[in-house]
mmJSON file of the N, C-alpha and C atoms, coordinates in Angstrom:
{"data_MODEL":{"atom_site":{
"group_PDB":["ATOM","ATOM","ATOM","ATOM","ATOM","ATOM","ATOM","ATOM","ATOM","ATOM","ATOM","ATOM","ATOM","ATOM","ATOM","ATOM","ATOM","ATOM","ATOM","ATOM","ATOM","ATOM","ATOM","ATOM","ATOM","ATOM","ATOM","ATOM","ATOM","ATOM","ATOM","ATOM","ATOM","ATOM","ATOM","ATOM","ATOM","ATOM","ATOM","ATOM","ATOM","ATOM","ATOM","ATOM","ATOM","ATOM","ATOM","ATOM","ATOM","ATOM","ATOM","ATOM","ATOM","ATOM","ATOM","ATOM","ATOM","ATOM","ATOM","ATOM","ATOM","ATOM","ATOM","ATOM","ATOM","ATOM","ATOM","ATOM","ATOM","ATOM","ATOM","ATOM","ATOM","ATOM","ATOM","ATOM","ATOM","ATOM","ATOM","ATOM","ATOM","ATOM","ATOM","ATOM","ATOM","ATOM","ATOM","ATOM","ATOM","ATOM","ATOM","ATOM","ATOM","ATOM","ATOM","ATOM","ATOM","ATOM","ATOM","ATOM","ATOM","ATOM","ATOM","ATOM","ATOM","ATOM","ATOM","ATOM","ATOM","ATOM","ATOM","ATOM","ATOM","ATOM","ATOM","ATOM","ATOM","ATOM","ATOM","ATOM","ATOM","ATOM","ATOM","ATOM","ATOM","ATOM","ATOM","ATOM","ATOM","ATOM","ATOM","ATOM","ATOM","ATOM","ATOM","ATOM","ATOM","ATOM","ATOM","ATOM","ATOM","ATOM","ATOM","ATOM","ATOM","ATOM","ATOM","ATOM","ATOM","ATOM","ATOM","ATOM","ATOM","ATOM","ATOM","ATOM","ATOM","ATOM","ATOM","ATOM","ATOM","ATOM","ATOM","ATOM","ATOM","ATOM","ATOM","ATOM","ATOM","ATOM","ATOM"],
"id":[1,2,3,4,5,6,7,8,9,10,11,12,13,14,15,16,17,18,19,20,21,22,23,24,25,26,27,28,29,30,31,32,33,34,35,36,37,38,39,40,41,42,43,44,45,46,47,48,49,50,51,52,53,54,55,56,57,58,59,60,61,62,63,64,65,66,67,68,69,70,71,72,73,74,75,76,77,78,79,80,81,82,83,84,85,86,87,88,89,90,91,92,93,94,95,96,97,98,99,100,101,102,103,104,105,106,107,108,109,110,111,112,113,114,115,116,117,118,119,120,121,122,123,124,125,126,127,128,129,130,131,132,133,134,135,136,137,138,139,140,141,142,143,144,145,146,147,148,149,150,151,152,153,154,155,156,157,158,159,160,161,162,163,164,165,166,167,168,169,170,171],
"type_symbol":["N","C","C","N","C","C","N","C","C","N","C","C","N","C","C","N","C","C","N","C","C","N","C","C","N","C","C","N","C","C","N","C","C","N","C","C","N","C","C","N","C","C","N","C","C","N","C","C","N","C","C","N","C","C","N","C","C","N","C","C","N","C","C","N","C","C","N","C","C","N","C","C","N","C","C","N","C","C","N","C","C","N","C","C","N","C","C","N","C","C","N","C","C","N","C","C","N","C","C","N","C","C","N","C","C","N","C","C","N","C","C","N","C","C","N","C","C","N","C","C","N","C","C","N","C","C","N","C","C","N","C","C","N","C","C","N","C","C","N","C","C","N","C","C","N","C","C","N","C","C","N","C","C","N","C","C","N","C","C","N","C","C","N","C","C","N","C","C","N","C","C"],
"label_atom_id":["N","CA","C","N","CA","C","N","CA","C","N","CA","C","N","CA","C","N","CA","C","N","CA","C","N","CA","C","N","CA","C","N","CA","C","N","CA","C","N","CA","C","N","CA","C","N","CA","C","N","CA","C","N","CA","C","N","CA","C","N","CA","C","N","CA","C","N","CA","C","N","CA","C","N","CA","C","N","CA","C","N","CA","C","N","CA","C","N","CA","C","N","CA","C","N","CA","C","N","CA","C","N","CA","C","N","CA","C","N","CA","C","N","CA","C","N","CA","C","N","CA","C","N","CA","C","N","CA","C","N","CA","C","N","CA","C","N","CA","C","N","CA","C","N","CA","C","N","CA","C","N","CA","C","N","CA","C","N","CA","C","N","CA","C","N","CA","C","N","CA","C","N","CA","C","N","CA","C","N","CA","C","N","CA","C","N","CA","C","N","CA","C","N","CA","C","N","CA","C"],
"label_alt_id":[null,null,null,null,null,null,null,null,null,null,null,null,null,null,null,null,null,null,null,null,null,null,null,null,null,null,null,null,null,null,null,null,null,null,null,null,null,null,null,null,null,null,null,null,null,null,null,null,null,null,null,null,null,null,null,null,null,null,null,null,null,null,null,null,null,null,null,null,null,null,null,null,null,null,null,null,null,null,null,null,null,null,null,null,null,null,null,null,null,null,null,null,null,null,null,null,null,null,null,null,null,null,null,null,null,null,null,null,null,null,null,null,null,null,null,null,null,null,null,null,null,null,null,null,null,null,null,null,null,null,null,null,null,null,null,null,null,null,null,null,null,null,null,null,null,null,null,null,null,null,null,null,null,null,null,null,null,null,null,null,null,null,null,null,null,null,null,null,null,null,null],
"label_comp_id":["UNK","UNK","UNK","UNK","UNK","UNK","UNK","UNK","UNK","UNK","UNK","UNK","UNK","UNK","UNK","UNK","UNK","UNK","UNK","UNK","UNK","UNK","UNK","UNK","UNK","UNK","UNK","UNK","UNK","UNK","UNK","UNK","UNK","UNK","UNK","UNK","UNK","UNK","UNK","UNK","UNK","UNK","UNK","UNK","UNK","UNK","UNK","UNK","UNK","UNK","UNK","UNK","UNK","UNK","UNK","UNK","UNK","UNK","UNK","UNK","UNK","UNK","UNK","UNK","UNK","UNK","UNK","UNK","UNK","UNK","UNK","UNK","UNK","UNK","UNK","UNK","UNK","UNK","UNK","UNK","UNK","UNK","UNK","UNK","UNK","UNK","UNK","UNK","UNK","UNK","UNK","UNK","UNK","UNK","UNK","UNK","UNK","UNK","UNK","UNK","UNK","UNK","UNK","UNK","UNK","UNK","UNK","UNK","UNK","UNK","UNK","UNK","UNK","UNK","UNK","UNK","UNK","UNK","UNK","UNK","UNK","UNK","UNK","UNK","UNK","UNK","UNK","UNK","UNK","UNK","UNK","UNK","UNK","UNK","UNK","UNK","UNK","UNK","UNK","UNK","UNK","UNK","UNK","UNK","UNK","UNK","UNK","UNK","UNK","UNK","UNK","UNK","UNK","UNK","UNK","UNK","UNK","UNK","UNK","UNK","UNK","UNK","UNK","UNK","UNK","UNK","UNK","UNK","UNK","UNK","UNK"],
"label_asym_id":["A","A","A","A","A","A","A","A","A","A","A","A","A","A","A","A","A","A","A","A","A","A","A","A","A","A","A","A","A","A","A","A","A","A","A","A","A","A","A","A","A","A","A","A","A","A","A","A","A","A","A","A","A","A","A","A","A","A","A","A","A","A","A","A","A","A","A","A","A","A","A","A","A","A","A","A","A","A","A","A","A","A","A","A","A","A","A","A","A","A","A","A","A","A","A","A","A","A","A","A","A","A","A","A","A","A","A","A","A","A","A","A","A","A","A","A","A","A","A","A","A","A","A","A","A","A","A","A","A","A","A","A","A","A","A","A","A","A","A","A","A","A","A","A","A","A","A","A","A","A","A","A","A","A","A","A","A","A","A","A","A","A","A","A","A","A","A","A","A","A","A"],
"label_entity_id":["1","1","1","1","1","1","1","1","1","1","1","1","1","1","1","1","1","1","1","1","1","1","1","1","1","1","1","1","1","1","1","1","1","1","1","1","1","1","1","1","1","1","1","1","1","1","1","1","1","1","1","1","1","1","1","1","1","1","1","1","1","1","1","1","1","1","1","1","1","1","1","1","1","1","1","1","1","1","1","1","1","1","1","1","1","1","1","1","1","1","1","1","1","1","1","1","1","1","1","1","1","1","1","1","1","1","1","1","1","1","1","1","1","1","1","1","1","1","1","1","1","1","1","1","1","1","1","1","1","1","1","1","1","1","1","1","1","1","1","1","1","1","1","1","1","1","1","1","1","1","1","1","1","1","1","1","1","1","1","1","1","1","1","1","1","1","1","1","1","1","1"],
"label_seq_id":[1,1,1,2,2,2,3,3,3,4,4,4,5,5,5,6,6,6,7,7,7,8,8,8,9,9,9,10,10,10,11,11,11,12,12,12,13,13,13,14,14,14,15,15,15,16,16,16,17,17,17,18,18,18,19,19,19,20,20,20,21,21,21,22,22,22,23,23,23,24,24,24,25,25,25,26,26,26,27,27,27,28,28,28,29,29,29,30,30,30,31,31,31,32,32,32,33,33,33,34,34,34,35,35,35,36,36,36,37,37,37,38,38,38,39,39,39,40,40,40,41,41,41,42,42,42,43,43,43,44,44,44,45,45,45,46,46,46,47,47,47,48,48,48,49,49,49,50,50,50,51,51,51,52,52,52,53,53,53,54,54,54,55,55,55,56,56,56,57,57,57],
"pdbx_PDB_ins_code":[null,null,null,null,null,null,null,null,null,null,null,null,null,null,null,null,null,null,null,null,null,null,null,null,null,null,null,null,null,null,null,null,null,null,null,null,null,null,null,null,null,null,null,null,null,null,null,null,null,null,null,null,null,null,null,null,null,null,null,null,null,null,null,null,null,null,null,null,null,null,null,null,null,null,null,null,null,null,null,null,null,null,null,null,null,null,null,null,null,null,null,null,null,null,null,null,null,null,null,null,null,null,null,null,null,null,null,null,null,null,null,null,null,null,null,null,null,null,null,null,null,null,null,null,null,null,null,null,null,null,null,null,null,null,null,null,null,null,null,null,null,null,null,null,null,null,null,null,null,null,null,null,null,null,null,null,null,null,null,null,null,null,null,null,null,null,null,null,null,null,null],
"Cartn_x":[13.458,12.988,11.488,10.955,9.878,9.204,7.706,6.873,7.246,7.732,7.638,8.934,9.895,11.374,11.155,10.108,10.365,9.241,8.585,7.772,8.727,9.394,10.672,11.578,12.089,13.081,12.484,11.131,10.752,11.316,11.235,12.024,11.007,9.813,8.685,7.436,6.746,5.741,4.628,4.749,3.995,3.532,5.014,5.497,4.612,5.277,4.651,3.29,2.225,1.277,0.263,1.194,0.246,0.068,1.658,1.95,1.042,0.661,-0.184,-1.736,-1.781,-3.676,-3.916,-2.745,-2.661,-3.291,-2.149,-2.623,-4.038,-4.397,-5.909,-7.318,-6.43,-7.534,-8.022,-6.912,-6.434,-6.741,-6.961,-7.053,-8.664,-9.315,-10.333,-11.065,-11.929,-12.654,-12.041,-10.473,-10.233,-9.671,-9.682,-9.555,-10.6,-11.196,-12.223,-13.91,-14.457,-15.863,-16.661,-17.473,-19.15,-19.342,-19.402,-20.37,-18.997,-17.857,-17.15,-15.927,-15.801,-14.548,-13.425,-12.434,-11.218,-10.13,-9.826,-8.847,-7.88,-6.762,-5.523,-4.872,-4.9,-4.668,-3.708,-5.03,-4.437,-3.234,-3.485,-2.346,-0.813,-1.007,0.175,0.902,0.162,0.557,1.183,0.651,0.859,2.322,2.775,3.797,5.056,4.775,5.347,5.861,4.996,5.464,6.697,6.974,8.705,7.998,8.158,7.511,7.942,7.108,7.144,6.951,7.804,7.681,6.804,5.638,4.629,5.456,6.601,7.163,7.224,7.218,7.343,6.304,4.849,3.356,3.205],
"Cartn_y":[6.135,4.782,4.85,4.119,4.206,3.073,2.81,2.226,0.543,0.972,-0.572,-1.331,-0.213,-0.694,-1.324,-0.747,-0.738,-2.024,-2.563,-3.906,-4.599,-4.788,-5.744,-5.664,-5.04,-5.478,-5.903,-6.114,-6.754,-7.908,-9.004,-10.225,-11.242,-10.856,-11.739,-11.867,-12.939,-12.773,-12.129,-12.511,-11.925,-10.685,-9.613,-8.407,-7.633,-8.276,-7.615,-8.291,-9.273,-9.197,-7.94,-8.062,-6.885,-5.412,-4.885,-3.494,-3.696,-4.899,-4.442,-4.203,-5.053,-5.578,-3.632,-2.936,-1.851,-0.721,-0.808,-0.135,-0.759,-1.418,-1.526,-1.209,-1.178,-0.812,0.411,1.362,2.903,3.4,2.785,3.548,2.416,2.353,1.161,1.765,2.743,3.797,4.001,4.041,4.444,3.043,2.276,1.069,-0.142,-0.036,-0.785,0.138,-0.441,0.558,0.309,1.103,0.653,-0.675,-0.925,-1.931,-3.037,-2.948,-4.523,-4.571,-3.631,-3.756,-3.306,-3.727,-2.926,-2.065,-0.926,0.41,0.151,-0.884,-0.253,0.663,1.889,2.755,3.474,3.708,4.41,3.366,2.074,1.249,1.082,1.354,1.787,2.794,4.029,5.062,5.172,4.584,4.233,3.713,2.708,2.127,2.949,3.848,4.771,5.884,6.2,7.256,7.27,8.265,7.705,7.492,6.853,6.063,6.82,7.139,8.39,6.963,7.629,6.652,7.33,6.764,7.483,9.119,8.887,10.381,11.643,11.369,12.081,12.894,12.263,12.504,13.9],
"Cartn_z":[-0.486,-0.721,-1.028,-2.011,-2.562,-1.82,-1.341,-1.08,-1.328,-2.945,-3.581,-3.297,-2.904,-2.068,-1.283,0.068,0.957,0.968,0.383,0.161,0.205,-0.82,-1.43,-0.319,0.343,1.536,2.951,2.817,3.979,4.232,5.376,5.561,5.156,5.712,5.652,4.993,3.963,3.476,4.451,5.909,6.675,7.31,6.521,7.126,5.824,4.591,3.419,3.642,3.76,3.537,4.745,5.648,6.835,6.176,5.097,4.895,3.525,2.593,1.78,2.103,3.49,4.123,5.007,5.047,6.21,4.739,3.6,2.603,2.018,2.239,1.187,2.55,3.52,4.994,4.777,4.467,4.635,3.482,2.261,1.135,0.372,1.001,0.761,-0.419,0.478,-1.123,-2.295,-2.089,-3.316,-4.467,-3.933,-4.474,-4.41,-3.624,-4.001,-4.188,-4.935,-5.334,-5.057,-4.954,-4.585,-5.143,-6.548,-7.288,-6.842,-5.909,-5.743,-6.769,-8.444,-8.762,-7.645,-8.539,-8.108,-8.979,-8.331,-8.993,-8.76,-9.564,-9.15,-9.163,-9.869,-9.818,-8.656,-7.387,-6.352,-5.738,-6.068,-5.352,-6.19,-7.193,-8.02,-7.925,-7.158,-6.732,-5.437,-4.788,-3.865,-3.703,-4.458,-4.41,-4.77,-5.842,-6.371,-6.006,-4.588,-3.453,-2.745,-2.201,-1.138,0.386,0.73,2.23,3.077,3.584,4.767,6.079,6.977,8.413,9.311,9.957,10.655,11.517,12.235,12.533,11.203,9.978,9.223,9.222,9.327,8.771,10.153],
"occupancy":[1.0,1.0,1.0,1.0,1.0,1.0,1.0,1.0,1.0,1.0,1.0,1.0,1.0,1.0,1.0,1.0,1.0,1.0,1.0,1.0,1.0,1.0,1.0,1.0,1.0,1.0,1.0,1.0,1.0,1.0,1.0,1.0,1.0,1.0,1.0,1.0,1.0,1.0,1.0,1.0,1.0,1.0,1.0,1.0,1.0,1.0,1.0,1.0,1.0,1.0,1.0,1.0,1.0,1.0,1.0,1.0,1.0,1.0,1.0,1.0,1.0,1.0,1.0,1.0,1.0,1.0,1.0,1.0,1.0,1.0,1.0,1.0,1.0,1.0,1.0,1.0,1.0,1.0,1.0,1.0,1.0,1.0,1.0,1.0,1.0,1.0,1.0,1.0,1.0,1.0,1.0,1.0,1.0,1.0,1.0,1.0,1.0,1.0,1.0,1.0,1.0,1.0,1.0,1.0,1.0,1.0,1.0,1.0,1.0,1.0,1.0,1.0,1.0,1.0,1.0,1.0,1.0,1.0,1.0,1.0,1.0,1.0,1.0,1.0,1.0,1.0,1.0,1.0,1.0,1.0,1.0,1.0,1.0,1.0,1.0,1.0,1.0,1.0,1.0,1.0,1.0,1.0,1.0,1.0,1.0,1.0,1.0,1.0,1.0,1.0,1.0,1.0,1.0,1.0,1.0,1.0,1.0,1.0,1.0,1.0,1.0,1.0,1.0,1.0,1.0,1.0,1.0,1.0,1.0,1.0,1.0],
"B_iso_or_equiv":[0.0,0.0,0.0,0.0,0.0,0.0,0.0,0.0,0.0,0.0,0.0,0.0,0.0,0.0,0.0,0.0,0.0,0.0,0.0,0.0,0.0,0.0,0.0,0.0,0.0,0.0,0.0,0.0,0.0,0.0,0.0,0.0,0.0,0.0,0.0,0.0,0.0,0.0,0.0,0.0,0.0,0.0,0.0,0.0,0.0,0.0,0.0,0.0,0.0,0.0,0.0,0.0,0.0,0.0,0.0,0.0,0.0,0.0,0.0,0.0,0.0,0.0,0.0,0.0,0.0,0.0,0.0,0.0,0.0,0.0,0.0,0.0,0.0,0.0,0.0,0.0,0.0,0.0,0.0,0.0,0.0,0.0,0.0,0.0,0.0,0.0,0.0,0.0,0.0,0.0,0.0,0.0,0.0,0.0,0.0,0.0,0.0,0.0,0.0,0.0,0.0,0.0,0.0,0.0,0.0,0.0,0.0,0.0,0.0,0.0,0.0,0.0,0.0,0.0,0.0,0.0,0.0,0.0,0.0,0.0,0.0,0.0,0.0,0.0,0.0,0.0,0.0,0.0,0.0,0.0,0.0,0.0,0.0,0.0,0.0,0.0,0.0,0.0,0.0,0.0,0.0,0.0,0.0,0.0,0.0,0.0,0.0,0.0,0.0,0.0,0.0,0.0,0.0,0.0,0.0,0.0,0.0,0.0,0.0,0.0,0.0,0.0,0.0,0.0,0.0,0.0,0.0,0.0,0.0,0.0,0.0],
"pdbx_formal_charge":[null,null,null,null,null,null,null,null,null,null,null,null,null,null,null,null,null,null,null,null,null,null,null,null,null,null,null,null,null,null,null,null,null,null,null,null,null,null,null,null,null,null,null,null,null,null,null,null,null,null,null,null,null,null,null,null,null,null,null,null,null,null,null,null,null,null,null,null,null,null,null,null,null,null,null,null,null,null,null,null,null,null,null,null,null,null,null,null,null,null,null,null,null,null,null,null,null,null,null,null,null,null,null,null,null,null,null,null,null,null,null,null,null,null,null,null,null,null,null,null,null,null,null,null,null,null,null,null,null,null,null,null,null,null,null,null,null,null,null,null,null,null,null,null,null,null,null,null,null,null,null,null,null,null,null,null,null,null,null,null,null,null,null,null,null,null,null,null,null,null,null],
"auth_seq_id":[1,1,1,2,2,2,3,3,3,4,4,4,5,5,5,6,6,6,7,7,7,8,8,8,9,9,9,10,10,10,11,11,11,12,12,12,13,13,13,14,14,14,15,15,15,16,16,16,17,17,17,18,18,18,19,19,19,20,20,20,21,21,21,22,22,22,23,23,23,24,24,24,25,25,25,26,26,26,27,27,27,28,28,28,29,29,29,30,30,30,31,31,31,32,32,32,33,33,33,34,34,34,35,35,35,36,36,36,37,37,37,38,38,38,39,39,39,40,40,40,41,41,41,42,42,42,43,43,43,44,44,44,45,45,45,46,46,46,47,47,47,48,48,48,49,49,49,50,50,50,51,51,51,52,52,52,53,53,53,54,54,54,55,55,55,56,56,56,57,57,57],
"auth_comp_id":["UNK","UNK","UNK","UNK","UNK","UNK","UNK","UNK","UNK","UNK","UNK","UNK","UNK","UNK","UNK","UNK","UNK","UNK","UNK","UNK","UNK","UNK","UNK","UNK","UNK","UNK","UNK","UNK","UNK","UNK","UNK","UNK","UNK","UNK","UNK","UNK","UNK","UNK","UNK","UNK","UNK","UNK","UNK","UNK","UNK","UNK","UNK","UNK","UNK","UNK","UNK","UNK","UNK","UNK","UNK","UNK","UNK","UNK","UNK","UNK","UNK","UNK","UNK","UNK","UNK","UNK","UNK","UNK","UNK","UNK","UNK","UNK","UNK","UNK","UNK","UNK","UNK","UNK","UNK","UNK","UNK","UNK","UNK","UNK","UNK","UNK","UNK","UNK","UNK","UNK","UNK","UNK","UNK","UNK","UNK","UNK","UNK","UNK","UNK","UNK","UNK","UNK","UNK","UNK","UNK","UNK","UNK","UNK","UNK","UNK","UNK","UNK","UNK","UNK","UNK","UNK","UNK","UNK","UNK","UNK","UNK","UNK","UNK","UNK","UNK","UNK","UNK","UNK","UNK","UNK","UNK","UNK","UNK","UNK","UNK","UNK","UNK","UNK","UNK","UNK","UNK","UNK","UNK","UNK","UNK","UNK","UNK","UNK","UNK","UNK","UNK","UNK","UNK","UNK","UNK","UNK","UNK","UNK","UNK","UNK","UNK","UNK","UNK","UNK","UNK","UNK","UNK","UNK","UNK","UNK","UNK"],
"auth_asym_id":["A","A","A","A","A","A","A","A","A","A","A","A","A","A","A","A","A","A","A","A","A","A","A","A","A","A","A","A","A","A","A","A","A","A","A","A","A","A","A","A","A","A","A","A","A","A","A","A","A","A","A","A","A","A","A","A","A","A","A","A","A","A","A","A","A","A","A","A","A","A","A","A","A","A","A","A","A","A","A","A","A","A","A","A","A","A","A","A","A","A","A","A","A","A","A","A","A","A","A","A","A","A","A","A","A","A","A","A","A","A","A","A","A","A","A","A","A","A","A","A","A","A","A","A","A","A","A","A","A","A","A","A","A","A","A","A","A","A","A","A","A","A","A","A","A","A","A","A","A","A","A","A","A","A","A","A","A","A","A","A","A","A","A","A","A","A","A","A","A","A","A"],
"auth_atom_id":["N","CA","C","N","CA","C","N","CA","C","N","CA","C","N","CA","C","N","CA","C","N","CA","C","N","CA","C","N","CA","C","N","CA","C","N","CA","C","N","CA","C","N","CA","C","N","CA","C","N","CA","C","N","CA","C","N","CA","C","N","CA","C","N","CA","C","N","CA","C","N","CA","C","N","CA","C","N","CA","C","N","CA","C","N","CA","C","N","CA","C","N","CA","C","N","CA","C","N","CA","C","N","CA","C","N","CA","C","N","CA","C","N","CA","C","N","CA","C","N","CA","C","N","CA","C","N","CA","C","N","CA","C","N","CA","C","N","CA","C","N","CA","C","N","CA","C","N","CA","C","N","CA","C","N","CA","C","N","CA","C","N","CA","C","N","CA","C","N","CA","C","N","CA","C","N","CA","C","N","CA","C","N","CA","C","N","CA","C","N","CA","C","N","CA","C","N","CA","C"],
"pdbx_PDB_model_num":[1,1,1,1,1,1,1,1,1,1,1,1,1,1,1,1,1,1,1,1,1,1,1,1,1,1,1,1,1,1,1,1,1,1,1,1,1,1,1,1,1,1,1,1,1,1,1,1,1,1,1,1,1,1,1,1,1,1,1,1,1,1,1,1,1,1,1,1,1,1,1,1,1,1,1,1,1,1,1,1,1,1,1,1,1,1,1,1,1,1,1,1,1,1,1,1,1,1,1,1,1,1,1,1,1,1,1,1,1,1,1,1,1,1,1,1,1,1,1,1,1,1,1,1,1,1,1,1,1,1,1,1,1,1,1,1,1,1,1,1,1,1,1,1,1,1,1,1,1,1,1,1,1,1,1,1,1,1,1,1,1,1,1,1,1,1,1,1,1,1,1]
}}}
């Protein structure tokens, strides 16, 4: 299951807004920049990954 699965089968806007606020906590530098843009990039990738459950890591 990919990241972006595992967004989409949440129950709650509240569940998905925590797992996207957890990813932009955790990956901040790489998406947001010094000068204030933003990279989506790493968050596309992100989504694109197979979701590891913290026991995996």
């Amino acid at each position: 299951m990919t990241n972006f699965e595992r967004l989409k089968s949440l129950d709650s806007e509240y569940e998905m807004t925590d797992l996207i606020m957890y990813v932009l906590s955790t990956r901040y530098s790489e998406i947001i920049k010094g000068d204030g843009t933003l990279d989506g990039i790493p968050l596309l990738r992100w989504l694109q990954e197979d979701h590891q459950k913290a026991t995996d890591k």
